[in-house]
MIVO-275283 format. One record per residue (C-alpha): chain; residue in one letter; residue number from 1; x, y, z. Coordinates in steps of 0.05 Angstrom, whole numbers, plus 5000, padded with zeros to 4 digits. Layout:
N
c->A r->A k->NUM xx->X yy->Y zz->Z
...
This chain:
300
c->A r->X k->1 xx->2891 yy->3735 zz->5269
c->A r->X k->2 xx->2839 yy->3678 zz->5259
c->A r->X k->3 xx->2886 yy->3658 zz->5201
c->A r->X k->4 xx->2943 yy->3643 zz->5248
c->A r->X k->5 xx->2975 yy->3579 zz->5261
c->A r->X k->6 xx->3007 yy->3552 zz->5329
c->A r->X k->7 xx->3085 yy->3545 zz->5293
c->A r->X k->8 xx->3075 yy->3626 zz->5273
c->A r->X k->9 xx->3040 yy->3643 zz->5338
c->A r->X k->10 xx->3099 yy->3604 zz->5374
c->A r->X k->11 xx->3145 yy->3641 zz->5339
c->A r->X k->12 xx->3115 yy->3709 zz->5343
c->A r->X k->13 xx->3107 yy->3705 zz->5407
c->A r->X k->14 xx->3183 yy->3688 zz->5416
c->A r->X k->15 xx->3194 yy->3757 zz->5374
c->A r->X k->16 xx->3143 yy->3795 zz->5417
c->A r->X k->17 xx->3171 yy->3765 zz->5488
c->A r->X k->18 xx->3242 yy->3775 zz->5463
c->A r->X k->19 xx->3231 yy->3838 zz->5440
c->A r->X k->20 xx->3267 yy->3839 zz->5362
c->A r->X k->21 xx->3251 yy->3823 zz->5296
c->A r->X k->22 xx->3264 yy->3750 zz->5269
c->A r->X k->23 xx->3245 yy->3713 zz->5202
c->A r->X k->24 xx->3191 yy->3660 zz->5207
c->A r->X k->25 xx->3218 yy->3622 zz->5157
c->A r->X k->26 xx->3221 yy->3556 zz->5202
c->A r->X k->27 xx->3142 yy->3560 zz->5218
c->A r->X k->28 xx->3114 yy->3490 zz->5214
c->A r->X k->29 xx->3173 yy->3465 zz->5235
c->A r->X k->30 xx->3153 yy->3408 zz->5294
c->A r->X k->31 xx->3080 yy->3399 zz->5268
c->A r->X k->32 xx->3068 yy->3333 zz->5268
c->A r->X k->33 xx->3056 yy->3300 zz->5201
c->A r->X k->34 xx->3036 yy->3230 zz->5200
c->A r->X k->35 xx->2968 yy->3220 zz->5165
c->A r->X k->36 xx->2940 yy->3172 zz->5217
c->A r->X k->37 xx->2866 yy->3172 zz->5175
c->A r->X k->38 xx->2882 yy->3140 zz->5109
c->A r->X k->39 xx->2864 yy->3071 zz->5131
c->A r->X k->40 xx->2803 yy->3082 zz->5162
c->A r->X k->41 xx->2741 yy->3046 zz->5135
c->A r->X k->42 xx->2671 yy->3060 zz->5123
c->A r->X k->43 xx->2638 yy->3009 zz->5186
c->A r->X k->44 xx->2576 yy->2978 zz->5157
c->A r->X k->45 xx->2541 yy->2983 zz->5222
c->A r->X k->46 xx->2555 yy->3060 zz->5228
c->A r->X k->47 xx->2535 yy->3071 zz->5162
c->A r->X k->48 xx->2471 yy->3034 zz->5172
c->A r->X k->49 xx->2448 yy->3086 zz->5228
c->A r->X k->50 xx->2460 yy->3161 zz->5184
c->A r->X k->51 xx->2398 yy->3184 zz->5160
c->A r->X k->52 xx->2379 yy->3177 zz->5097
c->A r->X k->53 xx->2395 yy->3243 zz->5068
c->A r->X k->54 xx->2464 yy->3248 zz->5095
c->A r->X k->55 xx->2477 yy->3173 zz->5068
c->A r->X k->56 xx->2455 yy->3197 zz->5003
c->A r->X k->57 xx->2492 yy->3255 zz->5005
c->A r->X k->58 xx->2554 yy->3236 zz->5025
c->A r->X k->59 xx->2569 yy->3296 zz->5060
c->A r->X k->60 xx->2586 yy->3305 zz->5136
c->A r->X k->61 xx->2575 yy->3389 zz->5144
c->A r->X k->62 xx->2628 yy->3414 zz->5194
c->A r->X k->63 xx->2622 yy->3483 zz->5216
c->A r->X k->64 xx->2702 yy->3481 zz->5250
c->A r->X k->65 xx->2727 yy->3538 zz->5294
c->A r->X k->66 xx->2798 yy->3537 zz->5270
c->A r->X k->67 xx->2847 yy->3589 zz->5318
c->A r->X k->68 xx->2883 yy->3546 zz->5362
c->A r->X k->69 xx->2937 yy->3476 zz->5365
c->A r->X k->70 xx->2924 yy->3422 zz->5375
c->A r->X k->71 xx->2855 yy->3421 zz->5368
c->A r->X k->72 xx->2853 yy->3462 zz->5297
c->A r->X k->73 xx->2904 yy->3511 zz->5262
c->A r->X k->74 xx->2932 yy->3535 zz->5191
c->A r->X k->75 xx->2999 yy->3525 zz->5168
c->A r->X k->76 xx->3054 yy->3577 zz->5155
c->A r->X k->77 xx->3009 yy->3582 zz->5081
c->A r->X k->78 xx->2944 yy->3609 zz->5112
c->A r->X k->79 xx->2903 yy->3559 zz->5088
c->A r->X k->80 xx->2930 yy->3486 zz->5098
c->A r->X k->81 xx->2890 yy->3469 zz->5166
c->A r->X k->82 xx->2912 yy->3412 zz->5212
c->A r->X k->83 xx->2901 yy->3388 zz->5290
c->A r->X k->84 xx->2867 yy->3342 zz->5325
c->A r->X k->85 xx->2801 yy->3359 zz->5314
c->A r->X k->86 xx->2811 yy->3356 zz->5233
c->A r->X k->87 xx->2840 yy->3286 zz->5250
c->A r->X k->88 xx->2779 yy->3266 zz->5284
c->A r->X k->89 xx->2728 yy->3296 zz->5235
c->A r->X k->90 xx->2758 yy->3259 zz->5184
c->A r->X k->91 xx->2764 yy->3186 zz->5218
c->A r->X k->92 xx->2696 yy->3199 zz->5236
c->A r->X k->93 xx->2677 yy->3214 zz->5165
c->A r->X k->94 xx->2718 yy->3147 zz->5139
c->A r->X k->95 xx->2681 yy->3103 zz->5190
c->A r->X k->96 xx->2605 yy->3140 zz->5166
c->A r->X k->97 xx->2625 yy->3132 zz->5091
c->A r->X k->98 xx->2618 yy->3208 zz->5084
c->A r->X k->99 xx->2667 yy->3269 zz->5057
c->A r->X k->100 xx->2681 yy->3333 zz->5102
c->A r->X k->101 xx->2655 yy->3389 zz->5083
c->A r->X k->102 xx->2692 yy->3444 zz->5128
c->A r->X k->103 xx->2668 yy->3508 zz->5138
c->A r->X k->104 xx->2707 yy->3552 zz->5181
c->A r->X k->105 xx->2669 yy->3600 zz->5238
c->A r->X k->106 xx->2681 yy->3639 zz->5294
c->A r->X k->107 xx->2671 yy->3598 zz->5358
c->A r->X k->108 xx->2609 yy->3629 zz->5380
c->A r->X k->109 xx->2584 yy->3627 zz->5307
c->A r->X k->110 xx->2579 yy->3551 zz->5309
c->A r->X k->111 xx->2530 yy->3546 zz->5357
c->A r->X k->112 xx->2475 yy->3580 zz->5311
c->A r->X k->113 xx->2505 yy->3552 zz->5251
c->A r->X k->114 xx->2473 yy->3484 zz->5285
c->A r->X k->115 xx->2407 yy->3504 zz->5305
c->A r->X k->116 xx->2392 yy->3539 zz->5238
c->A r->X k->117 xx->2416 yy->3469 zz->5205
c->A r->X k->118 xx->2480 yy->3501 zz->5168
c->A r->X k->119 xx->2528 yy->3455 zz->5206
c->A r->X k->120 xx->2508 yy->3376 zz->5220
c->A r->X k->121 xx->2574 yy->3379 zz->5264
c->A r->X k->122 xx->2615 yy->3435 zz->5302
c->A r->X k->123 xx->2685 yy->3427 zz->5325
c->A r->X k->124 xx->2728 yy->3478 zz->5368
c->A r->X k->125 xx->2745 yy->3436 zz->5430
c->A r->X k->126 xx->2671 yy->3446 zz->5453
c->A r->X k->127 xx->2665 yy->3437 zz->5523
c->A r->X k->128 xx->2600 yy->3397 zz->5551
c->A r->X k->129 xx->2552 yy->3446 zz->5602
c->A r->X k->130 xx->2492 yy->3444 zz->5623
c->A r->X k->131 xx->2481 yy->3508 zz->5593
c->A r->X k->132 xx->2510 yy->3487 zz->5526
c->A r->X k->133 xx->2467 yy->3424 zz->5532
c->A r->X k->134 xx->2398 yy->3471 zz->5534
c->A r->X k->135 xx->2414 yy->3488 zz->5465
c->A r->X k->136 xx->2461 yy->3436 zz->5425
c->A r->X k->137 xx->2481 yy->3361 zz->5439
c->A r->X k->138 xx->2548 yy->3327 zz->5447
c->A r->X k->139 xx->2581 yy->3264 zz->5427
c->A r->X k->140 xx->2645 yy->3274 zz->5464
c->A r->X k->141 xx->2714 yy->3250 zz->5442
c->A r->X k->142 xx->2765 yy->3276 zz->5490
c->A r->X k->143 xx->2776 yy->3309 zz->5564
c->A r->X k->144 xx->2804 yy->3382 zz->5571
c->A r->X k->145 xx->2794 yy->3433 zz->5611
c->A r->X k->146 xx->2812 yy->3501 zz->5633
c->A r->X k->147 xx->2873 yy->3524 zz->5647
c->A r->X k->148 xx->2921 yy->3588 zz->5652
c->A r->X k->149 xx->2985 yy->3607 zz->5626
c->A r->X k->150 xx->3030 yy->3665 zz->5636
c->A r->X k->151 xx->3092 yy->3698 zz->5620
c->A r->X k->152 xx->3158 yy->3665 zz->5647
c->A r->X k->153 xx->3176 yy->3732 zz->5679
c->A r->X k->154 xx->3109 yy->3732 zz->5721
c->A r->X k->155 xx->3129 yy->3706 zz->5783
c->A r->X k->156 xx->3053 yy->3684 zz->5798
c->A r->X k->157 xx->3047 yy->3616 zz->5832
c->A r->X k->158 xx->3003 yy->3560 zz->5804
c->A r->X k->159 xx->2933 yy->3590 zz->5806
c->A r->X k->160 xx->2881 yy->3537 zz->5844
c->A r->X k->161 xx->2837 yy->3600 zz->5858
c->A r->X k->162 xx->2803 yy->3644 zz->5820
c->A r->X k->163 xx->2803 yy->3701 zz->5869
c->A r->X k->164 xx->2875 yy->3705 zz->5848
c->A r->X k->165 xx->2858 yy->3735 zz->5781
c->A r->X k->166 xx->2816 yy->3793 zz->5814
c->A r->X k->167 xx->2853 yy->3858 zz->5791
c->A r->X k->168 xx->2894 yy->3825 zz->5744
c->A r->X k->169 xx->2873 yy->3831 zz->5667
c->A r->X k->170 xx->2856 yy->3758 zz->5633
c->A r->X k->171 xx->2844 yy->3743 zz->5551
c->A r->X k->172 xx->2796 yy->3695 zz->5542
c->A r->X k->173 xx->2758 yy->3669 zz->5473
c->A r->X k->174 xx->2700 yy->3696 zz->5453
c->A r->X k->175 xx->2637 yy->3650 zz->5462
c->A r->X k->176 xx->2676 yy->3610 zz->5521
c->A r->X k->177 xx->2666 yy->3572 zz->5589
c->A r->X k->178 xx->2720 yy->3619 zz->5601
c->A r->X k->179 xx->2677 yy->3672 zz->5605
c->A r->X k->180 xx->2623 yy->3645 zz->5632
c->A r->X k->181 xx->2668 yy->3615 zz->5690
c->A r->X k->182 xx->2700 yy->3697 zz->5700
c->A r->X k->183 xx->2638 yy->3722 zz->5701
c->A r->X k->184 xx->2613 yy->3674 zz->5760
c->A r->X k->185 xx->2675 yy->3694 zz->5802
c->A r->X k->186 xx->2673 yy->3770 zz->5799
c->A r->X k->187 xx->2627 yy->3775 zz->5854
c->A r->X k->188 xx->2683 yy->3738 zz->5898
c->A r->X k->189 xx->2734 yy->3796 zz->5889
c->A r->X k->190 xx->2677 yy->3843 zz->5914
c->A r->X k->191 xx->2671 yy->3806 zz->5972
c->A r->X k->192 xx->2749 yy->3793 zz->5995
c->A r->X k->193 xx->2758 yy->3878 zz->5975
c->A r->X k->194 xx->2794 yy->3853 zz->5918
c->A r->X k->195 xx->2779 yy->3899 zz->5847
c->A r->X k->196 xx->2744 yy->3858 zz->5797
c->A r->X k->197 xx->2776 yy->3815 zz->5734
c->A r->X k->198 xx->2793 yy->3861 zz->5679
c->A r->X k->199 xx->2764 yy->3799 zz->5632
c->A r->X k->200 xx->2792 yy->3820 zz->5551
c->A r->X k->201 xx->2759 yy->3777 zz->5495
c->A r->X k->202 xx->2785 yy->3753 zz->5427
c->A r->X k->203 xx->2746 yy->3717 zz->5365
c->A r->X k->204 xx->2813 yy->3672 zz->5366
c->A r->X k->205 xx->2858 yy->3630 zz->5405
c->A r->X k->206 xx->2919 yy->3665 zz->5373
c->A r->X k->207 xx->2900 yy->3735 zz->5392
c->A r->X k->208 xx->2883 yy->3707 zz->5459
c->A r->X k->209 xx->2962 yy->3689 zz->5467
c->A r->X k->210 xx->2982 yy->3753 zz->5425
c->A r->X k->211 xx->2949 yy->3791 zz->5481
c->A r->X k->212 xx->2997 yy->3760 zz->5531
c->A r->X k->213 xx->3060 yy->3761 zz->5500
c->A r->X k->214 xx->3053 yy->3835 zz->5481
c->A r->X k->215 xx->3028 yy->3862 zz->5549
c->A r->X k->216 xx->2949 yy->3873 zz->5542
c->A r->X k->217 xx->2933 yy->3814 zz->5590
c->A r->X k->218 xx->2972 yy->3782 zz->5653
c->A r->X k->219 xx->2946 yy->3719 zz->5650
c->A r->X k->220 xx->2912 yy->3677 zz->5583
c->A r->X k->221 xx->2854 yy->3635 zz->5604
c->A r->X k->222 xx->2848 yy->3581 zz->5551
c->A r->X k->223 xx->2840 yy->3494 zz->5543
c->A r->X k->224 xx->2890 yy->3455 zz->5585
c->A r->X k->225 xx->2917 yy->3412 zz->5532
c->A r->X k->226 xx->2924 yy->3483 zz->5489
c->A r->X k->227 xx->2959 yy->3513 zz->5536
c->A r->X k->228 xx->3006 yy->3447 zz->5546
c->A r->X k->229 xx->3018 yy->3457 zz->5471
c->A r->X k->230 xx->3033 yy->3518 zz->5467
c->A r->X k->231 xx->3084 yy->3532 zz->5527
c->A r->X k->232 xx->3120 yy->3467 zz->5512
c->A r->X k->233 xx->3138 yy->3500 zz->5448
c->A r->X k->234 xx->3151 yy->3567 zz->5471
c->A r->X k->235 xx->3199 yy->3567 zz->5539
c->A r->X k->236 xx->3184 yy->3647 zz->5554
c->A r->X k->237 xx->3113 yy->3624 zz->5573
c->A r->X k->238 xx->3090 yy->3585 zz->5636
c->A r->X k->239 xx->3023 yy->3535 zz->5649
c->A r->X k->240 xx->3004 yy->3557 zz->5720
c->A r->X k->241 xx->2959 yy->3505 zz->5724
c->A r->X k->242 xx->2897 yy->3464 zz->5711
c->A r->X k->243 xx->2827 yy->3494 zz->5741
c->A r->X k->244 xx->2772 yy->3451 zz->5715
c->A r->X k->245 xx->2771 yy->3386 zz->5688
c->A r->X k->246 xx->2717 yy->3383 zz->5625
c->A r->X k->247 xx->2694 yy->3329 zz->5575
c->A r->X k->248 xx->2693 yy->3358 zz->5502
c->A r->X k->249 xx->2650 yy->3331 zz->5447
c->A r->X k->250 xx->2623 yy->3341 zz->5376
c->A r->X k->251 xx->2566 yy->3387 zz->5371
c->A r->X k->252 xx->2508 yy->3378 zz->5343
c->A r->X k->253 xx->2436 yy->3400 zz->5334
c->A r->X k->254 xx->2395 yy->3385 zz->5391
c->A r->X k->255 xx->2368 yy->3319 zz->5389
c->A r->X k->256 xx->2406 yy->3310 zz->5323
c->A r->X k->257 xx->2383 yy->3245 zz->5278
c->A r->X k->258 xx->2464 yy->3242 zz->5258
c->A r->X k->259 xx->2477 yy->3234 zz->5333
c->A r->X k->260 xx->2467 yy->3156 zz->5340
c->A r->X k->261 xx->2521 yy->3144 zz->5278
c->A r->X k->262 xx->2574 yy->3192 zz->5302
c->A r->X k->263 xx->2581 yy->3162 zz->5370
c->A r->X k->264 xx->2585 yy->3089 zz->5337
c->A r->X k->265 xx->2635 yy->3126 zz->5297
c->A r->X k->266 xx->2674 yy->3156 zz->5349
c->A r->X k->267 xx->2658 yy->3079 zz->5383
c->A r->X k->268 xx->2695 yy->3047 zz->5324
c->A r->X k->269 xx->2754 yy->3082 zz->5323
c->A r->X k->270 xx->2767 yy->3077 zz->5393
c->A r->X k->271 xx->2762 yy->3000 zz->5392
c->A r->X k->272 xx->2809 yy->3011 zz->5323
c->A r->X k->273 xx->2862 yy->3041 zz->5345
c->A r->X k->274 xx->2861 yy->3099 zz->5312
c->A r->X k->275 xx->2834 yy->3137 zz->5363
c->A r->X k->276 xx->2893 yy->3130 zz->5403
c->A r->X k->277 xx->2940 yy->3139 zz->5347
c->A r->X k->278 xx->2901 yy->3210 zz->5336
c->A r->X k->279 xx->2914 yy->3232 zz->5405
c->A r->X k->280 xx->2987 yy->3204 zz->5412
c->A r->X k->281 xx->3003 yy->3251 zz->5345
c->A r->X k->282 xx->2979 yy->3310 zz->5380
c->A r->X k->283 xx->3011 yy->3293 zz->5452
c->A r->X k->284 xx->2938 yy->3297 zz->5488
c->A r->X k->285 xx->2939 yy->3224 zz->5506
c->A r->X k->286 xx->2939 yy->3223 zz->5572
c->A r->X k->287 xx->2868 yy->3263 zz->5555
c->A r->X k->288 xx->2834 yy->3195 zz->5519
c->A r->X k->289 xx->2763 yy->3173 zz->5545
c->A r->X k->290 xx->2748 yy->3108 zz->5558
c->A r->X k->291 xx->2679 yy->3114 zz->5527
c->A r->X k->292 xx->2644 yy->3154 zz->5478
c->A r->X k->293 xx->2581 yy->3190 zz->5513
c->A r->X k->294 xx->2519 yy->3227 zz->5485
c->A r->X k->295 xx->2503 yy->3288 zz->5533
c->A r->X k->296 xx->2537 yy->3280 zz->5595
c->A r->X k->297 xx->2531 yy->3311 zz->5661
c->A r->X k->298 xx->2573 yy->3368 zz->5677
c->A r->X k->299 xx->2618 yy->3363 zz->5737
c->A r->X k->300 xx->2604 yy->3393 zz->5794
């Protein structure tokens, strides 16, 4: 299913929580369109800080998890990809003078693609850790988070615990701070008497809703503004709320030389403008960071 796309996904869902057989023949229908990149500019001063083999190249590297609206998704054709993160690779790329060159990976792929100097840049709404941080570096972009979503028929009440997932089965992505943030709970259920979180994992954002809609998971554990996306598009689905509140970034090798020119990038296009026209395509503007930051600190 890594080939899916949110308007299919939204639809097949319908299908699967309906219970018949439809035609997808309206699939993109309601992805927005607008190419809000075309103006964009190379920005002498950006420019001036790549190093000199990517200047000379021309060539920003992406290694792009691409499973899940809005951040990245196909079209109804399987291979047309859109989303906000394609948006923002590609302003990026303007304002550097560079080209994409998009590979597509797994999520947890991306990671080593970086440290064995495959990618210069991953994308896949990367969350900022500490963890993370011990092996990569970030230029972030956006806020997100972690959130849950679950059938409308559940009757479960907004989840601001996550002792209320123990015995109930969650899908996750592969590679994830969801994951990571289930496995850090389990002892919890232990300890109220509770059985543990049946935690099911998927290389892709789509199979992570698939398992929901057709009955392998209660509850999907995925990004907030995902999430948003996805239930305001399908009414048979519910957001049950927000858990964690993240800052995402572009990833990059540790201590990357590219790092000092993509955060003047990501600089330039927020004092532009088209940073904000970016996020208002893709409804995640009330997401929008006031600055650009290299590394952050993780919440606490």
């Amino acid at each position: 299913m890594s080939r899916a796309v949110l308007p299919a996904l939204v639809a097949l869902v319908g299908v699967l929580l309906a219970g018949c057989a439809s035609p997808l023949d309206d699939a993109d229908a309601g992805v927005p369109r607008e190419d809000v990149t075309a103006a964009v500019a190379a920005d002498p001063a950006a420019v001036a800080l790549l190093p000199d083999d990517v200047r000379t190249a021309g060539v920003l590297s992406v290694g792009a998890s691409v499973s899940a609206p809005p951040s990245a998704f196909h079209l109804a054709d399987g291979v047309t990809t859109t989303g906000q993160d394609i948006d923002m690779t590609e302003a990026v790329a303007r304002t550097l003078g560079l080209r994409v060159q998009r590979t597509e990976s797994t999520f947890d792929g991306i990671v080593p693609g970086l440290t064995s100097g495959k990618f210069d840049v991953g994308t896949g709404n990367f969350a900022v850790t500490e963890a993370r941080k011990k092996q990569v570096s970030f230029v972030t972009y956006i806020n997100d988070g972690q959130g849950f979503a679950v059938r409308a028929d559940d009757p479960q009440p907004p989840i601001r615990d996550l002792v209320e997932l123990c015995g109930r089965t969650v899908s996750v992505l592969t590679g994830s701070t969801f994951e990571s943030t289930l496995a850090k709970a389990q002892p919890r259920c232990s300890q109220a008497g509770r059985p543990a979180i049946e935690v099911r994992s998927y290389p892709d954002g789509a199979t992570t809703g698939l398992a929901l809609a057709q009955r392998r998971a209660d509850v999907t554990m995925s990004t907030i503004n995902g999430l948003r996306y996805l239930v305001s598009q399908q009414p048979r689905l519910r957001f049950v709320g927000e858990y964690r509140r993240l800052d995402v970034g572009f990833a990059l090798a540790k201590d990357s030389p590219l790092i000092p020119a993509v955060q003047a990038a990501v600089t330039r296009l927020m004092a532009d403008g088209t940073y904000a026209r970016i996020l208002a395509k893709w409804g995640t503007s009330p997401s929008a960071l006031r600055t650009s930051q290299v590394d952050p600190p993780e919440p606490v």
